[in-house]
N, C-alpha and C positions, 0 to 999 in steps of 0.2 A: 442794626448798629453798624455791621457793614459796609452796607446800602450810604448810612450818611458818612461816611467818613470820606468813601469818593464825592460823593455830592459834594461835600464842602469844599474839596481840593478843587474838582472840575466845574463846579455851579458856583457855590457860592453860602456862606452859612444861612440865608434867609431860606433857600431851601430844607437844609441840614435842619433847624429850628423846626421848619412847618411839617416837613412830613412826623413826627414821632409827636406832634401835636395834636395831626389830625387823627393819629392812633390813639391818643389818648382822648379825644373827644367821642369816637367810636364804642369806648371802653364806658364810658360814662352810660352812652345811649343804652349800651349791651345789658348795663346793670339796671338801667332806670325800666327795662323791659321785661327782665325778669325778676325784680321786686317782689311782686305778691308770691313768688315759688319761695324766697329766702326764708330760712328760719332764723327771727329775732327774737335774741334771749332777752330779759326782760333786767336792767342795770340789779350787780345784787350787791351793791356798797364796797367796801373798802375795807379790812385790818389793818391798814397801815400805822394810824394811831394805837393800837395795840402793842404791834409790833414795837414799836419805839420807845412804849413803854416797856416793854418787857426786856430790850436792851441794856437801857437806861437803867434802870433795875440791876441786870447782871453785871454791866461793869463796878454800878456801887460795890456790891455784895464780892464782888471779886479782887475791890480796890485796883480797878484800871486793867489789871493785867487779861488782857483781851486773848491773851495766849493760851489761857489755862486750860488743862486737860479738859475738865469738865463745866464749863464755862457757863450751859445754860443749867445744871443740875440745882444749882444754888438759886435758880428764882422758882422750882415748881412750885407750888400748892404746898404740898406736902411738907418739903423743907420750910418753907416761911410761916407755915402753923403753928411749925416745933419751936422757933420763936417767937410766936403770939404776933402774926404779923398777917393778914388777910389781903387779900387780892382777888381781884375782878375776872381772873384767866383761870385755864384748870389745863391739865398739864400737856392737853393737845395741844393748844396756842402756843406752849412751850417749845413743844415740840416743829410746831409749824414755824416760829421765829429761827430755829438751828438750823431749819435746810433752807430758809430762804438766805439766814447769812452765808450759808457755806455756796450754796449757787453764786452765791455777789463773789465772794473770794475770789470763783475759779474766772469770772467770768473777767478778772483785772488781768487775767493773763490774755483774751485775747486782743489789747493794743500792740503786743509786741507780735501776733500772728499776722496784721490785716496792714503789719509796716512789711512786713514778709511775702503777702500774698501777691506776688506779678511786679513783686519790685517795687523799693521806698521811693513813694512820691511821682515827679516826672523820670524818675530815671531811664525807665524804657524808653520814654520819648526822647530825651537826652543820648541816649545809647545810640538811638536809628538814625537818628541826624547825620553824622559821617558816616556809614556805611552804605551800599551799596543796594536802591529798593528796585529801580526796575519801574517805576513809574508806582509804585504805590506808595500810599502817605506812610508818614512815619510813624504815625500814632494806631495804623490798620492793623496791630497787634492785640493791644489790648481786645478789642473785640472779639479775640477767640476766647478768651475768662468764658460769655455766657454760653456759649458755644459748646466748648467743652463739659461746661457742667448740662447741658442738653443731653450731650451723647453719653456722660459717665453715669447718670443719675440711674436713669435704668439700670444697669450694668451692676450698680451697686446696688439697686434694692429687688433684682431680679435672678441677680446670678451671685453676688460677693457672700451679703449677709446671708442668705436659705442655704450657701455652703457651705459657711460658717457653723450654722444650728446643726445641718445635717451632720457633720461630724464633730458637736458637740464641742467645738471651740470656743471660750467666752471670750467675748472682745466687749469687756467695758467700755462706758462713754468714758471714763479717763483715760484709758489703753486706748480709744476711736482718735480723742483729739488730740494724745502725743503723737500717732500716726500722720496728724494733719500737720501738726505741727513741723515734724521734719521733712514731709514730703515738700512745703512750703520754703523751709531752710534750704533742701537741695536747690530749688529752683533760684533762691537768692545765688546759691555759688558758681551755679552755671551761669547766671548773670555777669558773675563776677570774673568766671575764665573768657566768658566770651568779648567781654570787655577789656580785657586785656589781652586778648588777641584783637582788638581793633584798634588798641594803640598800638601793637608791632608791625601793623600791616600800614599805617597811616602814614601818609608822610610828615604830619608833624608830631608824632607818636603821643605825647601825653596830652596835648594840648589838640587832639584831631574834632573839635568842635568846630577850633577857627580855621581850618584848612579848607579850599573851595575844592582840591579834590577830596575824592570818597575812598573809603577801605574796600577792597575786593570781597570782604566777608558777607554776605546776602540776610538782610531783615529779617527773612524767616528763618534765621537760627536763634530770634528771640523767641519763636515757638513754645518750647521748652519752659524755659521760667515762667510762664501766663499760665502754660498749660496744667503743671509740676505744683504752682499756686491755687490752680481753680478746683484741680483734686485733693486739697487739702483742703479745704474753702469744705467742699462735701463733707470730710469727718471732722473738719471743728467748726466751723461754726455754724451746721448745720443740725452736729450733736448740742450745741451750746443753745438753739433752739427747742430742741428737745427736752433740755435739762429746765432748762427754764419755765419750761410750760408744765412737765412732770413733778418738778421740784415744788414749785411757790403751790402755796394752800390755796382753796378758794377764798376770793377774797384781794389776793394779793398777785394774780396770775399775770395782770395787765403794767401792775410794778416790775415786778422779777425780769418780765420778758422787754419794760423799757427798759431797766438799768444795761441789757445785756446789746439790745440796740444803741443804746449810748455810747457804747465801746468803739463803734465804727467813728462815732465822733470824736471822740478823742483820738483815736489814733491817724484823723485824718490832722487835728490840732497838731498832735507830732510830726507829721510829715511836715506842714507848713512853716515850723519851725527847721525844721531841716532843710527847707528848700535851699536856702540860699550857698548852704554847700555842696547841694548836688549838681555839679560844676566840674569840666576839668581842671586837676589831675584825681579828681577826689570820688571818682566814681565807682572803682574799685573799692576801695574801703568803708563807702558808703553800703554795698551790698554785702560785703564781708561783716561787717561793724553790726551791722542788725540783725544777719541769718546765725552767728556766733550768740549773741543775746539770747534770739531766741531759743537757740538750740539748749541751753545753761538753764534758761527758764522754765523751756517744758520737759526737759531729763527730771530737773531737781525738783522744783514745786510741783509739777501736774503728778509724776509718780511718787513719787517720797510724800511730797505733804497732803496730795488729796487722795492716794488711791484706795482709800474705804471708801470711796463712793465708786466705785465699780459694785460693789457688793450692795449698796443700797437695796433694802427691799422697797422704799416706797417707789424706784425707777423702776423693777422688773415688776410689780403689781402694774403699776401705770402703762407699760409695752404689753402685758398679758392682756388688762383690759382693752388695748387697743386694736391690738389684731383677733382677741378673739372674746369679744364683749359675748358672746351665747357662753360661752364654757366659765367663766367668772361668776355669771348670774346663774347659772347654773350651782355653780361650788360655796355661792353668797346663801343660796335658797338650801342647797342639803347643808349647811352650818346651820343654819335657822332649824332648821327641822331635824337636827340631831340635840342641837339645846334644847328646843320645846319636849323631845321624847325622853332627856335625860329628867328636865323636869317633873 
């Protein structure tokens, strides 16, 4: 990504287009090559229609208030007997409709993370404009986001999280993504000091978009907010990948984890509705105005209103099984064979 962002500047975009084309046509070859190795699961249908119904259902019986402490208690089995009422579900489904809503819930807070992540919209690129690059393009920022997340990813799942376990530290996936959350906010506010040291250094101070000279302040002090963004990118919406895939039932695995990719779309919908005021004088406030938001949003909703999902047993079964699928099957098979001997 690098690579095309000079090429465009010095060549031209028909290069910038071709080269990450001919990579992807390599990628193509790479897969059509190792086919017969892939394992293909075999399509296993859909609860979605379930689900919907068993909604549908609980807002009746609740009369709308979608708020209610116990919200899907009132559709099990069990309760709909005791008033002579039958249903097609038992009380797993039930149960499988509660965490696939509550995953959707958490997951409407990330538009306001990913308006956060490296700066709302063109801002950066707006930013670098009047300052001062040294012959590199203005937009060769952004390109450190996948960069960064190159170099932290290890770091976080080789050194962060096994020091975490070794000294018994729990760090919830709610506790993970308000981490992402703020580290994200910071990076909008350094955005925001930096930007306003580029209007005091400018010579037409609020207005230094339209000025032909440049501010003394050097490009790569947008460093920082890409970089500030891209580690927060790792604890939420990489846990929100997690949740997703952990959370939704079988069945429902391929919904859960689109709704949660959907988020990126919407919150690029929001940017493009912002654009037209990401403009001077309004750059400042633009990164203050959304890093503030977010901040409000994931203090009070991600810890106050979801943080019993940190205690989730169905997310710490699902990480146990994943890192240590021989000891689970192992604890599945002595359960089995303690029921059969109590028998």
């Amino acid at each position: 990504m690098i690579a095309t962002t000079y090429i465009e500047k010095y060549v031209g975009f028909w290069l910038a287009f071709l080269l990450p084309g001919i990579i992807y046509i390599l990628l193509l070859v790479l897969l059509m090559w190792r086919y017969k190795t892939l394992k293909r699961a075999p399509p296993q249908g859909s609860n979605l229609n379930n689900f919907f119904r068993i909604l549908g259902l609980a807002i009746k019986e609740n009369k709308g208030r979608v708020w209610a402490k116990n919200f899907f208690e009132s559709v099990k089995p069990s309760v709909l007997a005791a008033k002579g009422k039958t249903v097609s579900w038992d009380s797993k489904a039930v149960e499988h409709a509660r965490r696939t809503l509550s995953a959707c819930q958490i997951f409407l807070y990330q538009p306001l993370f990913y308006l956060n992540d490296g700066g709302v919209g063109t801002v950066l690129s707006n930013q670098g404009a009047p300052i001062t690059t040294k012959g590199a393009p203005n937009d060769l920022i952004h390109n450190f986001s996948p960069l960064t997340l190159m170099v932290f990813a290890p770091i976080m799942s080789f050194v962060f999280y096994p020091l975490l376990n070794r000294y018994h530290i729990k760090f919830g996936p709610i506790t993970c993504m308000t981490v992402g959350y703020i580290s994200a906010v910071i990076g909008s506010v350094v955005g925001a000091i930096i930007q306003w040291r580029v209007y005091k250094t400018s010579p037409y101070e609020y207005q230094a978009s339209t000025c032909d000279s440049v501010s003394p302040i050097s490009i790569w002090w947008q460093l920082p907010t890409v970089m500030l963004g891209a580690i927060g990118e790792l604890f939420t919406a990489v846990t929100a990948y997690e949740m997703a895939y952990a959370s939704a039932p079988e069945g429902m695995k391929s919904t859960v984890v689109t709704i949660n990719l959907a988020m990126q779309v919407l919150s690029s919908t929001l940017a493009q509705i912002l654009t037209p005021s990401i403009k001077d004088p309004n750059l400042i406030v633009m990164d203050l105005g959304c890093s503030w938001d977010c901040s409000l949003r994931s203090d009070d909703h991600l810890l106050v209103r979801h943080h019993h999902v940190n205690n989730e047993k169905f997310l710490i079964r699902e990480t146990l099984e994943e890192d240590h699928p021989s000891e689970t099957e192992k604890q599945k098979g002595g359960s089995k064979d303690r029921s059969s001997g109590e028998a």
